[in-house]
N, C-alpha and C positions, 0 to 999 in steps of 0.2 A: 896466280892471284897476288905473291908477293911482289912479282914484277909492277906490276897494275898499280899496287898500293904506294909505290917508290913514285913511279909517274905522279899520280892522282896529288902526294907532297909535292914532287917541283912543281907543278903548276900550282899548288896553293903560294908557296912558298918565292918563286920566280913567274910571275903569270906574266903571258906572252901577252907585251904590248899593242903590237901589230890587229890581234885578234880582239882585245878587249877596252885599249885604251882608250878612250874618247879623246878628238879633237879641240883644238883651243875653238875652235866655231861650233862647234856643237857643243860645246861647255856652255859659250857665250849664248847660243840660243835657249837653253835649258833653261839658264838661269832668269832670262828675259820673259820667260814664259811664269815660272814661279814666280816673279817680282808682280806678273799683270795678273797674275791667280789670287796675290797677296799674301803669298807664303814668304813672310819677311828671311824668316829662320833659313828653308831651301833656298831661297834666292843667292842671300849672303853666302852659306858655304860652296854654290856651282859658281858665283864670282870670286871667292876668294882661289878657289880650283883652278877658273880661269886662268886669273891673273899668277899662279905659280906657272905658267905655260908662256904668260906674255907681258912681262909685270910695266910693260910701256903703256898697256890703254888706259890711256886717261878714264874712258867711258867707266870700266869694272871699279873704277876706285873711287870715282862718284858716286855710282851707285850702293856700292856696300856702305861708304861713308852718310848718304841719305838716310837708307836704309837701318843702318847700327844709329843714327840719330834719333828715326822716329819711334825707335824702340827701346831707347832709353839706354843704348849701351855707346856710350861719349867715349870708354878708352880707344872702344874698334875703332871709331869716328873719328877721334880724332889721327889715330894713325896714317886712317883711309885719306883726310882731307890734306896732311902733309907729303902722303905721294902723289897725289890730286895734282896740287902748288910745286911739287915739284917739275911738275911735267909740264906745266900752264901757268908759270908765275904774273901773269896777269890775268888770270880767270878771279874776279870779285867776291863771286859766289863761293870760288872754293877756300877764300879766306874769310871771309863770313860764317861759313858752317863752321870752320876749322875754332875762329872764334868763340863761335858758341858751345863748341863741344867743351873747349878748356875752359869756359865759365861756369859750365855745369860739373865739371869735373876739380872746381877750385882753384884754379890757374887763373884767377883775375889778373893777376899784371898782363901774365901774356895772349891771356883773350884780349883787354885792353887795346895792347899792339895790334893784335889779329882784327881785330872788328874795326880800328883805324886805317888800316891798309887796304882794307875793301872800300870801307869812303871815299878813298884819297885814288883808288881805283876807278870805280863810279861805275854806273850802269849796272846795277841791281835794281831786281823789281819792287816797286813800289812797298809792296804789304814786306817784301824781306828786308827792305829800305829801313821799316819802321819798328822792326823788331833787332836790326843791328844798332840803332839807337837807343831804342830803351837798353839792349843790356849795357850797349856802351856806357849810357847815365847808372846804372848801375854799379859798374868797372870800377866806374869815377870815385864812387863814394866806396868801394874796398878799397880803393889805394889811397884813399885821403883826399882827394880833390872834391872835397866839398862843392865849392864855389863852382866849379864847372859842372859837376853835378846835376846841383838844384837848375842852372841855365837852361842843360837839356831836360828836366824832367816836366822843366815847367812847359815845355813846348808840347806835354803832353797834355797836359791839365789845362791848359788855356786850348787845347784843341778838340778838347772834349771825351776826354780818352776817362772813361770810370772804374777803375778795379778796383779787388785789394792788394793787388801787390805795390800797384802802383803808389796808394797809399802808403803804403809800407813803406816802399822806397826814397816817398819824399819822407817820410818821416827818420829816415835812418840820417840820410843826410843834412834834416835840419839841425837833427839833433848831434850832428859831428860823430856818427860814428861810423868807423870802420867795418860796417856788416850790410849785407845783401838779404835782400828780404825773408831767403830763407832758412838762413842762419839763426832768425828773431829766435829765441826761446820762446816757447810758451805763457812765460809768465811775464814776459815782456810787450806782448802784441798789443792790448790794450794801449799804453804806453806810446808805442810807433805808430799803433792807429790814430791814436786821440792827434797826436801832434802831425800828421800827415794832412789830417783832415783841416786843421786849423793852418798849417803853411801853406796850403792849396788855396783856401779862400784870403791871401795874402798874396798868392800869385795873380788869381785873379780879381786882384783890387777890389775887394770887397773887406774893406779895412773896417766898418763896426763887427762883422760877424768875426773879423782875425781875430780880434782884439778881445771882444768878450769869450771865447774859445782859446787862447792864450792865457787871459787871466785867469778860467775857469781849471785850465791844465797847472799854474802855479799853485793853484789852492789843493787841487784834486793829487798832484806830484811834486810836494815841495823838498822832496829830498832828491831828487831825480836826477843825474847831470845833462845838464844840456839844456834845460827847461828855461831855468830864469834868465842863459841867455842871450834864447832865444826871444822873449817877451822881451827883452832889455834892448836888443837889436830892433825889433819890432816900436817900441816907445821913444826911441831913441831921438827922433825928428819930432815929436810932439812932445813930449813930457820929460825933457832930460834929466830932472831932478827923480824922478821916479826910472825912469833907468840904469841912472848909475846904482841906485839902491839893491836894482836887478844883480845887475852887474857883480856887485859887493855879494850878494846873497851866492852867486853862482862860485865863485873864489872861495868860499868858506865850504862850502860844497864839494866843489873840486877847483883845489888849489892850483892844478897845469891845466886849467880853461886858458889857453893860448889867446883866442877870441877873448874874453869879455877881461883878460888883461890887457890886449891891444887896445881896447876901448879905455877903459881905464887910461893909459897912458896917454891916449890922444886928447883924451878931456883936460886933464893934467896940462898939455902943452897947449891946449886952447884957452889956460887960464893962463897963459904966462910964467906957468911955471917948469921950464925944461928940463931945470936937472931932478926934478925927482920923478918927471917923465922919461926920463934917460935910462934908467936901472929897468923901472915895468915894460919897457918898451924890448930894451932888453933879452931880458927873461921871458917875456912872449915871443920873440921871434926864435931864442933858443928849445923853447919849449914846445913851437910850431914850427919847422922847418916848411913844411906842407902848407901852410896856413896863409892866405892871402894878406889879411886884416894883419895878421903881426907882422909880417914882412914891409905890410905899407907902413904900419904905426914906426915902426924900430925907420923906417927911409925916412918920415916927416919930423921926426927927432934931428936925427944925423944932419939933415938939411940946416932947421933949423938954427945946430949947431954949430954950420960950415963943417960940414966933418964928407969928406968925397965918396966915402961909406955909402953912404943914401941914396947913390944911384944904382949902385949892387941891388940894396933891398929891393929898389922901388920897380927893376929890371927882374927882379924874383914875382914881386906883388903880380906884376903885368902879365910876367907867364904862369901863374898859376890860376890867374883870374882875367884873360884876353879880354870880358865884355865888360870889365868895368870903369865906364866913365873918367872916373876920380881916379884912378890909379894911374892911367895914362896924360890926365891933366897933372899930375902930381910928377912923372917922371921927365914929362918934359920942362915943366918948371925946372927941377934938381940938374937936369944936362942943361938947361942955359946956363944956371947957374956958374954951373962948375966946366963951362967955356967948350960942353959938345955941342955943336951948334948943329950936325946935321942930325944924330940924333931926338934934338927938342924940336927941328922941323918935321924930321918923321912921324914922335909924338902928338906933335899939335895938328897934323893932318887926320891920325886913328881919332885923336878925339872929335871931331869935325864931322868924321862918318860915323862915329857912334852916336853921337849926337842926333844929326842927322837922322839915323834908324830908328835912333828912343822917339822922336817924333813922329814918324812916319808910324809907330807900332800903337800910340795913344789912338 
């Protein structure tokens, strides 16, 4: 019996392989069977099983990485979808999910990266086409790119697309802040709603309903930042003596609004007066690093002043905001100026098909 009892230990303790260990193909069929059962949980541990046996199959590490996705757990996910990429560095999908795992998991910048690379990849399907874009417009406005942002969110809203997150989202970003929809506090959503709602029916040019939902959020939020200036952007083309007043309101508010001091300063040098546009211009581009509008306002100074400066800015403006008209009529102006001559032909070509496309989109 004591001999029995020694045996009965090494085979707990040393169990014969040979006899008991299952195969990498039979791991892999187990676990294929649990995944089409819908036992997320079994599936994941007989492919992570697998993959200690053969850790090259792409297949096991899509899958767990699918899998640990649609169950809410982004760390497995996102592990699964960088050995995914590493196996298949041009598989779309597997930097798409991998994207989306690090978005869900607060890694905006390099979800960001991840959901660009699948783009720039192409050939993902439609509906996953359109969910690596919202987060991307999402991405956008965590890392401060505003301006590109609202571009893509509006592709949504003019497409017909109705949530609340979406709302949210444009509201984050009209209101220049650095947060993802789900980050909003609670006592903020109001707030992100109201202004989401009203920058949406500004997307789609429905300018009396903007406008009185604009003015109605400066009355209902006047201490708010971002509010007045937004309304002051929004008035800006029709009523400019009521928006710089925006404008002012917004600076008193919040003194580093980069935006509604770029504005400021531009109106300043559209009155003729550059040097006391020279300092706000300034101070908003120092205060905006990110920020299109200061970058272009501190370039149309510099220009103005002969100062070779202005092509830097106006080359920041451009890349932080690719679809704006004026930024590109502005930087090729400053490169003839200042004797780049194939750059202000390059320039005045983008503005030609921007043009061109704002036309075709009326």
């Amino acid at each position: 019996m004591r001999l029995l009892g020694i045996l009965q230990l090494a085979v707990l303790v040393f169990p014969l392989p040979a006899a008991c260990a299952a195969t990498f193909e039979e791991l892999a069929a187990q676990a294929a069977r649990a995944r089409q059962a819908g036992d997320a949980t079994q599936a994941i541990s007989l492919y992570r099983e697998a993959l200690q046996k053969n850790p090259k199959w792409d297949e096991g590490w899509w899958f767990v990485g699918t899998l640990a996705y649609d169950a809410n757990e982004y760390a497995l996910g996102e592990e699964a979808f960088r050995r995914f990429i590493a196996l298949d560095a041009q598989a779309a999908p597997g930097w798409a999910l991998l994207g989306l795992c690090e978005f869900e998991n607060g890694r905006i910048e390099a979800s960001l990266d991840h959901l660009r690379r699948a783009e720039a990849i192409g050939g993902l399907p439609k509906d996953t086409a359109g969910v690596v874009r919202f987060h991307e417009a999402m991405a956008l406005t965590g890392v401060g790119l505003f301006d590109q942002a609202i571009e893509e969110l509006a592709e949504f809203v003019r497409g017909g697309v109705k949530n609340a997150e979406l709302t949210l989202a444009v509201g984050s970003a009209a209101l220049r802040r650095r947060i993802v929809p789900r980050e909003i506090a609670a006592k903020d959503r109001e707030l992100f709603a109201a202004v989401g709602e009203a920058e949406s029916l500004w997307m789609l040019g429905q300018m009396k309903g903007a406008e009185a939902r604009l003015a109605e959020l400066a009355k209902r939020f006047p201490a708010a930042p971002g509010v007045h200036c937004l309304y002051g952007l929004f008035l800006q083309q029709r009523r400019p003596e009521e928006a710089m007043a925006e404008f002012r309101r917004e600076l008193e508010i919040d003194p580093e609004n980069a935006d509604a001091r770029a504005v400021v300063a531009l109106s300043l040098l559209r009155e003729g007066k550059s040097g006391r546009a020279l300092p706000m211009a300034r101070q908003a581009a120092a205060e905006g690093p990110a920020t299109a509008l200061a970058q272009f306002a501190y370039g149309k100074v510099l220009a103005k002043l002969d100062d070779r400066e202005a092509v830097a800015r106006l080359q920041a403006a451009v890349q932080l905001n690719p679809a704006n008209l004026e930024y590109h009529m502005a930087l090729a102006e400053a490169a003839s100026k200042f004797g780049d001559v194939e750059e202000a032909r390059r320039e005045r070509v983008r503005s030609i098909e921007l043009a061109r496309g704002s036309e075709k989109s009326e």
